[in-house]
C-alpha positions in Angstrom: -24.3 -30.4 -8.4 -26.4 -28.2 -7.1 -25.7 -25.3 -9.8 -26.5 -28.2 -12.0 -29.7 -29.3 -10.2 -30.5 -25.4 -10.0 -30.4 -24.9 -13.9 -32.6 -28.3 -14.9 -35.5 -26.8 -12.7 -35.0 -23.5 -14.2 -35.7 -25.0 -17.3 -38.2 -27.3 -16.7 -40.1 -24.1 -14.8 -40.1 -22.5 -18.3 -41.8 -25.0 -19.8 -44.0 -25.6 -17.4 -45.3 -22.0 -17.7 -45.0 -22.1 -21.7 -47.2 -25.9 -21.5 -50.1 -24.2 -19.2 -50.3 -21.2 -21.3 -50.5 -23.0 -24.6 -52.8 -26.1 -23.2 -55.3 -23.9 -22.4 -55.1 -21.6 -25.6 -55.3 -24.3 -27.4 -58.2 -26.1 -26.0 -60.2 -22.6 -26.1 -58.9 -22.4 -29.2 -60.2 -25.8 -30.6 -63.7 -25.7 -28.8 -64.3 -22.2 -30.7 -62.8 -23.1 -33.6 -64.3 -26.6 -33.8 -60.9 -28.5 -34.4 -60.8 -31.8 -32.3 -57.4 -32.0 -33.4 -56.0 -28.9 -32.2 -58.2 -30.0 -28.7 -56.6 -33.0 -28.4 -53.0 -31.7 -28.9 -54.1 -28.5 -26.1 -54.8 -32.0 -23.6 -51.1 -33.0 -24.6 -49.9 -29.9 -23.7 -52.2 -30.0 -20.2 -50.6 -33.8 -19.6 -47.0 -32.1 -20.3 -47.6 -29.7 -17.7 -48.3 -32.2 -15.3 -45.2 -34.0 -16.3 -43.0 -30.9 -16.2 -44.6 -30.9 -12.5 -43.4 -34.4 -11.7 -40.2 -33.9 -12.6 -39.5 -30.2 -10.5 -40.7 -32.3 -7.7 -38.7 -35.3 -8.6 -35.7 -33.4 -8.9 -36.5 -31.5 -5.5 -36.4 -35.1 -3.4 -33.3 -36.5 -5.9 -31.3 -33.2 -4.4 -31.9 -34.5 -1.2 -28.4 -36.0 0.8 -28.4 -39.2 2.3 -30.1 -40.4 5.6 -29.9 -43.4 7.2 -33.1 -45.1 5.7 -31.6 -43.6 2.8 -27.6 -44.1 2.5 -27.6 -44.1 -1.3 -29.3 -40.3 -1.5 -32.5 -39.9 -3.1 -31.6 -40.0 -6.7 -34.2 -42.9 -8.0 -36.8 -39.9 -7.3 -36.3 -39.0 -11.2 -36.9 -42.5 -12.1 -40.0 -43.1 -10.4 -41.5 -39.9 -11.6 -40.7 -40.6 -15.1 -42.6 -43.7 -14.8 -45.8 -42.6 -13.3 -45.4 -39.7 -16.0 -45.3 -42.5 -18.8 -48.6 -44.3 -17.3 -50.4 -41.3 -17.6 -49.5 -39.7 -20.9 -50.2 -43.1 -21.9 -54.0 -43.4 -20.1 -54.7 -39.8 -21.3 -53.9 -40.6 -25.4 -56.3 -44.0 -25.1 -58.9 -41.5 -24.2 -58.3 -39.1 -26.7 -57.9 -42.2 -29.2 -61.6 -42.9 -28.2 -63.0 -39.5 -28.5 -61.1 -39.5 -31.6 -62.8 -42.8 -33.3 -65.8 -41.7 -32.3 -65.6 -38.5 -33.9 -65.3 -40.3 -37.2 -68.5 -41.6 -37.7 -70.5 -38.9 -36.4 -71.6 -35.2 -38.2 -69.6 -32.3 -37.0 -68.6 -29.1 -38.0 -65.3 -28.7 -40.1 -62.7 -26.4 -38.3 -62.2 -23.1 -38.8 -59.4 -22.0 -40.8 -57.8 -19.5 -37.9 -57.0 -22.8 -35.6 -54.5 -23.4 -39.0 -52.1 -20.5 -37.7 -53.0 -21.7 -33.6 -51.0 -25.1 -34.7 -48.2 -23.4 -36.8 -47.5 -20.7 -34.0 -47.3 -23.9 -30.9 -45.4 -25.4 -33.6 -42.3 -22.8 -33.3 -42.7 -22.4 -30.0 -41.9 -25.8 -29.0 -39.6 -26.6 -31.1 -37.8 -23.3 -29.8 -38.6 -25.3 -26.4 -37.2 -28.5 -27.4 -34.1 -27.2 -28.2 -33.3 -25.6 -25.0 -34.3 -28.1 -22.9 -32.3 -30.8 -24.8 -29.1 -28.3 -24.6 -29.6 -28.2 -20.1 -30.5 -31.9 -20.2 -26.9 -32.8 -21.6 -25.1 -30.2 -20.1 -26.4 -31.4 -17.2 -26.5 -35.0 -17.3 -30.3 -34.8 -16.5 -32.4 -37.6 -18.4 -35.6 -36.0 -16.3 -35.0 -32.6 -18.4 -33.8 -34.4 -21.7 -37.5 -36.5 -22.0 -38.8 -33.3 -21.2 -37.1 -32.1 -23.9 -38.0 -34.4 -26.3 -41.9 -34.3 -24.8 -41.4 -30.9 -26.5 -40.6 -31.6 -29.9 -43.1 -34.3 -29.7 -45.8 -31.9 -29.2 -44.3 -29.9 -32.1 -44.8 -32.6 -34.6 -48.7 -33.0 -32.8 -48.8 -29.4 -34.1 -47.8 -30.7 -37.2 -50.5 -33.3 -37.6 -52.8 -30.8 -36.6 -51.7 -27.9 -39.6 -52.1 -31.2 -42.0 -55.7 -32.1 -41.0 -57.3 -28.7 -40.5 -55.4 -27.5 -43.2 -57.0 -30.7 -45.7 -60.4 -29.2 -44.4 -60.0 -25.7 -45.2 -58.5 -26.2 -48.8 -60.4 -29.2 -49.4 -63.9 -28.7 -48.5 -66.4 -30.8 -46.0 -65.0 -34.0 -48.5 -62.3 -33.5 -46.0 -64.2 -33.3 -42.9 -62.6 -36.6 -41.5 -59.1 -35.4 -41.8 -59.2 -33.2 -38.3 -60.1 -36.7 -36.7 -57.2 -38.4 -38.2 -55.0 -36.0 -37.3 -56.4 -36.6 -33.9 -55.1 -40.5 -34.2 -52.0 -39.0 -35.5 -51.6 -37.1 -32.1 -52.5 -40.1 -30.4 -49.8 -42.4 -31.9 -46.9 -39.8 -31.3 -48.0 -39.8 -27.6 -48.2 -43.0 -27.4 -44.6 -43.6 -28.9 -43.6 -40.7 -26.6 -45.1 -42.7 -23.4 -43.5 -45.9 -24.7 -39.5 -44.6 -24.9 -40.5 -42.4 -21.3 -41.4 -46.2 -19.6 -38.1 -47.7 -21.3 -36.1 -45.4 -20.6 -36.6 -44.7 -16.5 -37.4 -48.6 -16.4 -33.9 -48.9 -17.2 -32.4 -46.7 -15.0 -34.5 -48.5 -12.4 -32.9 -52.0 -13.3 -29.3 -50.1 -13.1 -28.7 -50.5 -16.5 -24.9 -49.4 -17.3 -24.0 -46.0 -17.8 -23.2 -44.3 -21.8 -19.8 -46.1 -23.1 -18.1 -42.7 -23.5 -18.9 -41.7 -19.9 -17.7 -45.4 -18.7 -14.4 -44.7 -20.7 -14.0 -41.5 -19.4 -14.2 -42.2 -15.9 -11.5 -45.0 -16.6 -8.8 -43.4 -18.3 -9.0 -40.9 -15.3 -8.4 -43.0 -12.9 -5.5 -44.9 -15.0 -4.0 -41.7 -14.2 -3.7 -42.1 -10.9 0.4 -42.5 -9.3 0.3 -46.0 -8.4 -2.6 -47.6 -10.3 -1.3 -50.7 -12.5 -4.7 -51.1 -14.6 -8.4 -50.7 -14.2 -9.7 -54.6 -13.6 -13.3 -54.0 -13.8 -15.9 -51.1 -14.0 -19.6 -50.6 -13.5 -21.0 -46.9 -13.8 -24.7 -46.5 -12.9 -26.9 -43.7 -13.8 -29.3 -42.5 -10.9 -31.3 -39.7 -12.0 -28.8 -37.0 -12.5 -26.0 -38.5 -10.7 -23.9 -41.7 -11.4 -22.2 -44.5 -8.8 -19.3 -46.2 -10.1 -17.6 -49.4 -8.5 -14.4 -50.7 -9.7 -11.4 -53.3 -9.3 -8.0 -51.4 -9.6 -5.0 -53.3 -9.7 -1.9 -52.4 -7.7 2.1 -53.5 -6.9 1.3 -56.4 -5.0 4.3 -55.9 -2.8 2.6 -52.7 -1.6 1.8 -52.4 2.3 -2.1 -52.1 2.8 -1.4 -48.5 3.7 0.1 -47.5 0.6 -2.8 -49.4 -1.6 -5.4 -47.5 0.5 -3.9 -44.5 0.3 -4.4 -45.4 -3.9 -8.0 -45.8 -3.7 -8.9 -42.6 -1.4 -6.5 -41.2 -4.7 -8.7 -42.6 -7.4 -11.5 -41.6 -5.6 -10.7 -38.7 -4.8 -9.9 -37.7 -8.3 -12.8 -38.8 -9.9 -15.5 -37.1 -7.5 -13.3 -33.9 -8.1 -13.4 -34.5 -12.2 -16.7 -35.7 -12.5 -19.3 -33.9 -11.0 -21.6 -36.1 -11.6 -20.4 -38.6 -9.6 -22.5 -39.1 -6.2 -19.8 -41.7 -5.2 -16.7 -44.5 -6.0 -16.2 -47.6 -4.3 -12.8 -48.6 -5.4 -11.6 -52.6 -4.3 -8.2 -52.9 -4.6 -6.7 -55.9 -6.4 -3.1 -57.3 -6.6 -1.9 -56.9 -10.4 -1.5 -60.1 -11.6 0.1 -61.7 -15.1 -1.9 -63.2 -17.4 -0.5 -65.5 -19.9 -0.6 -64.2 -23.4 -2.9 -66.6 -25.9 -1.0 -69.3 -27.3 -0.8 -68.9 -30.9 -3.4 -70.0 -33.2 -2.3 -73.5 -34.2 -2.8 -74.8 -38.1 
């Protein structure tokens, strides 16, 4: 875990350098070149920096062991910054969204053409970015690193909106003038989506919503393959930040001695923490493998 903890704050260190470099290009960029669209997507970029922030810091205290106040580690520490990330990429697009509608009915100039190649240029970059970080997220397991990710590509398709309104200026002429203020609403609504799926997802982690199907399906045909284990009687897998907690019912002979069935659980669990690394812990209850009737056939 901690080569794997190592490599999602590598990452996220990247883009935290590549966001602050580009927020503040672009917002010089759009105050000179009179683009409130290419201004408002250089604030985006100034929010993601904050966020890529919030999570190196989340993912410092998550990589901290457990203590006695704390006998479940610290793990929820990606949650909870994830969801103070979402309330403010949220707050910061309502005010753009005001400056933004505001714009529209008042005289201003048109942008200059140059901010046109500003947007396409971000636009590469992170897209290159995206795809990075999305490839460490899931190698990783880290849901911090893969919004992150995604907070990425979001801002290239901001860039996007923002080539489509300055570029309706430049080739159409002041009739246009209003298009670099929707293209500012446009950059609005994609953060606003973006803040949306952030709050979903970390408030599920925080409700301990079950863990992928595949993952859950995984971790039970390994431990099927334990010597001694009849069948796997029930399974809950949690996700904690980058880390997951399983608890399951495994079934045994019931003519076993205690000994021997708890020698079969240190097994299981011993197996799984050394195949998954992922796995901050198991807590395996031992059940006696019982019989059950097969379905009467259907009558009629």
């Amino acid at each position: 875990m901690d080569e794997l903890y190592a490599s999602a704050r590598r990452v996220t260190a990247v883009g935290l350098a590549a966001n602050l470099a580009l927020g503040l290009f672009k917002l010089i960029a759009g105050l000179v070149g009179h683009s409130f669209a290419l201004l408002s997507d250089g604030v985006h970029s100034i929010a993601d920096s904050f966020s890529s922030i919030i999570v190196l810091a989340s993912l410092y205290i998550a990589q901290r062991p457990a203590d006695p106040q704390h006998p479940y580690g610290h793990t929820r520490a990606e949650s909870v910054g994830s969801l103070s990330l979402a309330w403010i990429i949220a707050f910061t697009a309502v005010l753009i969204g005001w400056e933004a509608i505001d714009r529209l009915s008042e005289p201003h100039h048109s942008p200059e053409i140059w901010t046109l190649w500003v947007a396409i240029a971000n636009t590469i970059v992170k897209e290159a970015l995206y795809r990075v970080n999305l490839h460490v997220g899931q190698r990783v397991g880290s849901q911090a690193v893969v919004t992150n990710a995604w907070d990425h590509r979001i801002d290239a398709f901001c860039s996007l909106a923002v080539v489509a309104g300055v570029g309706a200026v430049a080739w159409g002429g002041e009739r246009f003038a209003w298009a670099d203020g929707a293209a500012a609403l446009v950059v609005v609504a994609i953060i606003l989506w973006s803040a949306y799926n952030l709050l979903r997802t970390s408030a599920s982690e925080l409700l301990d919503q079950q863990a992928d199907e595949d993952v859950v399906d995984e971790i039970r045909a390994a431990a099927r393959k334990t010597p001694g284990v009849r069948s796997i009687e029930k399974l809950r897998v949690r996700r904690s930040g980058m880390e997951l907690f399983a608890d399951m019912h495994v079934e045994v002979d019931p003519s076993l001695t205690v000994d021997r069935g708890h020698e079969i659980g240190h097994d299981v669990k011993a197996r799984l923490l050394g195949q998954f690394p992922a796995l901050r812990d198991v807590l395996v209850h031992l059940e006696p493998e019982t019989h059950r009737p097969e379905s009467p056939p259907h009558a009629g």
